[in-house]
N, C-alpha and C positions, 0 to 999 in steps of 0.2 A: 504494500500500500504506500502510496505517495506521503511522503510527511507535509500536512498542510500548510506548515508555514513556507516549508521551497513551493509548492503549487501556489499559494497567496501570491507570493514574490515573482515565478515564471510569467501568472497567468494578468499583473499589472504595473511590473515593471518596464523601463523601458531596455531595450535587451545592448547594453555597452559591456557587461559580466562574462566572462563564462564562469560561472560558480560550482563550486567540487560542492556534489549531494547530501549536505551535512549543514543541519539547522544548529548554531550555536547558543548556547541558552546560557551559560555563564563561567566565570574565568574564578581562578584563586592561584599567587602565585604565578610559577611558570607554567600553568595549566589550564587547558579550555574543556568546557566539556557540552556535549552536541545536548538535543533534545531528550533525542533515547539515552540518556546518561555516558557515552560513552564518553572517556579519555581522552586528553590530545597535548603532548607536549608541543610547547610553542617556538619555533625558531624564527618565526616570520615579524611578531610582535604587533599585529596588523600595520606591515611596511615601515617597519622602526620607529612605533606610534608608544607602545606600554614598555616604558624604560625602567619605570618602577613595575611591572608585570600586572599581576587581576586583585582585583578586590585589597587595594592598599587601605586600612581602614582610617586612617589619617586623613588620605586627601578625601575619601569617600566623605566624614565626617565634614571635613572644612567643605565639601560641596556642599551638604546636604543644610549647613548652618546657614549658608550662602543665600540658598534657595529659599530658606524661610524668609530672609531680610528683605533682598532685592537681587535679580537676575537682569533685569534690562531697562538702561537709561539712555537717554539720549546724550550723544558726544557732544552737546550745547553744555550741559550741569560737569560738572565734577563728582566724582565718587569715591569710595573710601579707598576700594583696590586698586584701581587703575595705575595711578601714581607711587605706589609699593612696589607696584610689581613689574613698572617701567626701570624703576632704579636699580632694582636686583637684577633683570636680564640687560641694564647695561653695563652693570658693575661685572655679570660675571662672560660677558661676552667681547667687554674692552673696549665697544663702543660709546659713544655721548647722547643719542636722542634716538628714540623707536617710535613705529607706528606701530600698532597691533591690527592683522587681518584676522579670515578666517580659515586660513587655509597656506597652503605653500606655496603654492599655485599665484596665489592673490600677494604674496609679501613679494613674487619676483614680478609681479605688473607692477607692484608701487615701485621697485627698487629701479625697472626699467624709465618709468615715470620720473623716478627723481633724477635721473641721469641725463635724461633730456633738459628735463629745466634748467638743472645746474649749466646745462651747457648755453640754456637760452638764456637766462639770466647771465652769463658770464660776455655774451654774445660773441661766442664763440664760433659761431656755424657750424659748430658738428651737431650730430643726430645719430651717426651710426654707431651699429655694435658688433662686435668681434666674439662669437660662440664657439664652442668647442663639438666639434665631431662625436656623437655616439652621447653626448648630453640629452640630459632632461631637467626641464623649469618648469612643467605646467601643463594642462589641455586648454586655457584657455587664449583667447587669440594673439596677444605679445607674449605670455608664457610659451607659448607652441612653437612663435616665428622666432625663439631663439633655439628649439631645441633641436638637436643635429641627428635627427632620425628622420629620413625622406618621407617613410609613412606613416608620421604622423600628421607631415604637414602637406602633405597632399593634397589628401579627400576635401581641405579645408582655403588651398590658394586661389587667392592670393591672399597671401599671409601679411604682416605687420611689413614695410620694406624697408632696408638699409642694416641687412643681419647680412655677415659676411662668415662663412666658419671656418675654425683653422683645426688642424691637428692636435690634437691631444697631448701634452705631452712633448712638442715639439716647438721649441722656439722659434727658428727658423719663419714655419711656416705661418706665426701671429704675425712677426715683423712683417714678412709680404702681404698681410691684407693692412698696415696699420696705412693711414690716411689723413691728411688734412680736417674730414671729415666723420675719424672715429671718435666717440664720445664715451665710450664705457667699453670693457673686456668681463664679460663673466663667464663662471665656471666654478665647476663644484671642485675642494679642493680633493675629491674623494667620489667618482662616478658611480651612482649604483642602479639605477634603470640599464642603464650604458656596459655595464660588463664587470660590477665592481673594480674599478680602474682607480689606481690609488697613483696622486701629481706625483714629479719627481721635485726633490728641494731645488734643484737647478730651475725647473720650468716657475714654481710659485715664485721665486727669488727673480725670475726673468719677466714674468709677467709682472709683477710690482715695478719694476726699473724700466720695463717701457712705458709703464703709466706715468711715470714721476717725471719723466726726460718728455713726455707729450700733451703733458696736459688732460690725460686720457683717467677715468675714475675707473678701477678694480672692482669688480660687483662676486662677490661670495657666496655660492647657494649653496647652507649648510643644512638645507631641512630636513635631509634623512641622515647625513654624516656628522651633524652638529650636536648638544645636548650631551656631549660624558661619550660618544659612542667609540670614537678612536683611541679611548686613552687621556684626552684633555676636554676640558667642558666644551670649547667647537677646537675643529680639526685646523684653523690657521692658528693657531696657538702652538700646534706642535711645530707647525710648520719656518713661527716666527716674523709671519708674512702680512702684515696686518688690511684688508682689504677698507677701502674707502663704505663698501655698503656692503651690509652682510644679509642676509636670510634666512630665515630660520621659521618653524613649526612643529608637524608630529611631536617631539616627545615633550617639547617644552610644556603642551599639557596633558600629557600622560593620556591621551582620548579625548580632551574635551575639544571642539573645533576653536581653534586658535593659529594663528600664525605671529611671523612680524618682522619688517625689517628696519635696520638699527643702520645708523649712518653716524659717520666725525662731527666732530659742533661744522667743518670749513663747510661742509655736503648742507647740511642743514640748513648754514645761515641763505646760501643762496642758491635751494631747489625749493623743494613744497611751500609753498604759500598759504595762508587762509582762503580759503574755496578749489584750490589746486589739487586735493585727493581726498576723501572719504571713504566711512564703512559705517552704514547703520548698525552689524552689531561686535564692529572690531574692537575691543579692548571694554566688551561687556562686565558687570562685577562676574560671573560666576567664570568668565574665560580667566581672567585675570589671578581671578581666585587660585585657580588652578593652576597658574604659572607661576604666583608667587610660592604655592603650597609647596609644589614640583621643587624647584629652587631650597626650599630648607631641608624638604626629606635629602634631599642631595646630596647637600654639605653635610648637613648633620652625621649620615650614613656614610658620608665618602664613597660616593656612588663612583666616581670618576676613579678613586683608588681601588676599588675593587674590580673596574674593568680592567686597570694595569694586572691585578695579582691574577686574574684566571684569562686574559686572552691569550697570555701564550702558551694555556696547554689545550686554546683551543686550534689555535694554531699546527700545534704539535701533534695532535691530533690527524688535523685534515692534511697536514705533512705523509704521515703515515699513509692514511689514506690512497695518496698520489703515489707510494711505493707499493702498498699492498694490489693495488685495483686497478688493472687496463684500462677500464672506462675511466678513470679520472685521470685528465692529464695532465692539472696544475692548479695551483692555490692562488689564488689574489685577494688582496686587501688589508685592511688593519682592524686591531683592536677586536670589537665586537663586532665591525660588518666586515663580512668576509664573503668567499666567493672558491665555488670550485669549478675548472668546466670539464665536464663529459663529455661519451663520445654517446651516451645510447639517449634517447629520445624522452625529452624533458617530459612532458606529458605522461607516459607511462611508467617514469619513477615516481612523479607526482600523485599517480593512479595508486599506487604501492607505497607511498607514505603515509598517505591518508588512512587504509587500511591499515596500517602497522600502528597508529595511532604518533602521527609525527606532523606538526604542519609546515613546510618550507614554502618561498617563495622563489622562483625562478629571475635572471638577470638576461642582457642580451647575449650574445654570445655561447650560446647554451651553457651557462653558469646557472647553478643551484647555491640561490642566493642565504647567506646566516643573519639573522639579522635580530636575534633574542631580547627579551625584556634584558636590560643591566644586573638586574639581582641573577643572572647564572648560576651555577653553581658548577663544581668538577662533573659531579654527579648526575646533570643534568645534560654536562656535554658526555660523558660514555653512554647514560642511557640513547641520546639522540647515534652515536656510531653507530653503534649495535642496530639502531631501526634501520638507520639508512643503507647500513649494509644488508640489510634483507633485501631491503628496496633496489638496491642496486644489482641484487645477485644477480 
């Protein structure tokens, strides 16, 4: 028999999904479990969303306090969280002023947004942007017209114009698209739609120095590599590389629809203006809530240090892996997002995860993408080998 809540969802959704046959009913932990009770250890985190994992009873609580007070005001008033929880993700992200979206998608439209003005306010005459190859910012339409996947942006041209993309990873080929007319370079410092592609220190250190030497702004999109996931609260911190605009969302609130992107006091003073970008419900009390919440379990827990003490034996692990197993024929990435790629047919290990009680997410490249709540554990990464080597048998 059909479980009613996937027939609810097939039969009035609109069909953008293909959804694996499994009604999720609730989480605890690193663990989900479907309608019919089963099991499901989590590596996927829904897309590097639950950094603190399910049912954290803390933030639960500061939500649920939340929701009794007030959940939604208009961006004319001032509110109690807003302004807390502006300060904490700029104190812990190195930048001086954010905007709060809803989404990731939506924090790299403002970030493209602010990039233009700064350069129309500077009167500059640039406009254009320099992307990177095998990137992703977004579905929607300046999030799309930067991202370096032909089919995404197809079905949908003409797209945003004045995106020019370069290689990856490759200096060389940024300097041949830079121009008179470049205004902004973005790019994740850490690719994971893209094939979990981790920058090299040479490429971040080169793309800073052609911005400083052009006039050109650095734009960061940290929204699934950001938040504790590589090792440092976001990933140009390891790097040393400080980006003019950063972005960031998923885990900042652990599920709640929140994004946001953070910009230097120079970006600020002469991009967004009063009436120049809005969000009716961006930096709402209960989004907020939950980013400030996010933020102290953090610290307090040393979230960020305990992705240092267990990523390298997950590493070690999928190391292993790449020696034991034909079909796996190398490791990429850092930290907590990680990435393996195969030789046999993502689909059908996927097919065979699910069963085994294991949820992964797939990368480009046929990469079987890791991408777990932060609270890991060892124990969590051998139970996860052991499925996946079924899965892979």
């Amino acid at each position: 028999m059909v479980n009613s809540k996937i027939q609810a969802a097939e039969e009035n959704l609109i069909h953008v999904y293909n959804r694996f046959p499994i009604a999720l009913d609730h989480g605890e932990g690193m663990y989900l479990y479907d309608t019919e009770g089963k099991e499901y250890l989590d590596f996927a985190a829904g897309f590097a969303v639950s950094g603190l994992g399910y049912d954290n009873k803390e933030l639960n609580q500061a939500l649920k306090d939340q929701i009794d007070k007030l959940y939604h005001t208009s961006n004319l008033y001032f509110h109690e969280s807003c302004g807390e929880a502006a300060k904490e993700l700029n104190r812990i992200s190195g930048m001086d002023r954010v905007f709060f979206t809803n989404s990731g998608g939506e924090a790299n439209e403002g970030a493209l947004k602010a990039a233009r003005r700064y350069a129309y306010t500077k009167k500059t005459g640039r406009y254009e942007f320099i992307a990177m190859q095998n990137s992703f910012h977004g579905r929607s339409f300046g999030a799309v017209s930067v991202t370096g996947h032909d089919s995404y942006r197809e079905p949908f041209e003409p797209v945003v114009p004045g995106v020019r993309f370069a290689e990856f990873n490759d200096l060389d080929s940024v300097k041949a698209l830079v121009n008179d007319k470049t205004c902004a370079i973005i790019l994740e410092p850490l690719q994971g739609e893209g094939g979990i592609n981790l920058a090299t220190q040479e490429f971040m250190e080169g793309i800073r120095k052609i911005c400083d030497e052009n006039g050109i702004l650095m734009i960061c999109d940290e929204v699934q590599c950001g938040m504790g996931r590589t090792g440092n609260m976001f990933a140009w911190q390891g790097f040393g590389v400080k980006p003019d605009i950063l972005t960031m969302a998923k885990a900042i609130g652990n599920g709640i629809p929140v994004g946001a992107f953070a910009m230097t006091e120079e970006v600020a003073k002469y991009s967004l203006q009063p009436g120049d970008h809005g969000a009716t419900y961006g930096g709402n009390p209960l989004a907020c809530t939950a980013v400030k919440t996010v933020i102290e379990i953090f610290e307090r827990e040393d979230i960020v240090g305990h992705v240092n003490q267990v990523a390298p034996y997950l590493t070690k692990k999928l190391d292993e892996l790449v020696d034991e197993l034909d079909c796996v024929v190398r490791r990429k990435g850092k930290g907590l997002m990680q990435g393996i790629e195969i030789t046999k047919p993502l689909a059908e290990v996927n097919k065979k995860t699910i069963e085994e009680g294991l949820l992964i997410i797939q990368a480009q490249g046929n990469v079987i993408r890791f991408v777990p709540p932060l609270i890991v554990e060892k124990k969590h990464i051998d139970e996860m080998i052991e499925k996946l080597k079924r899965a892979l048998a």
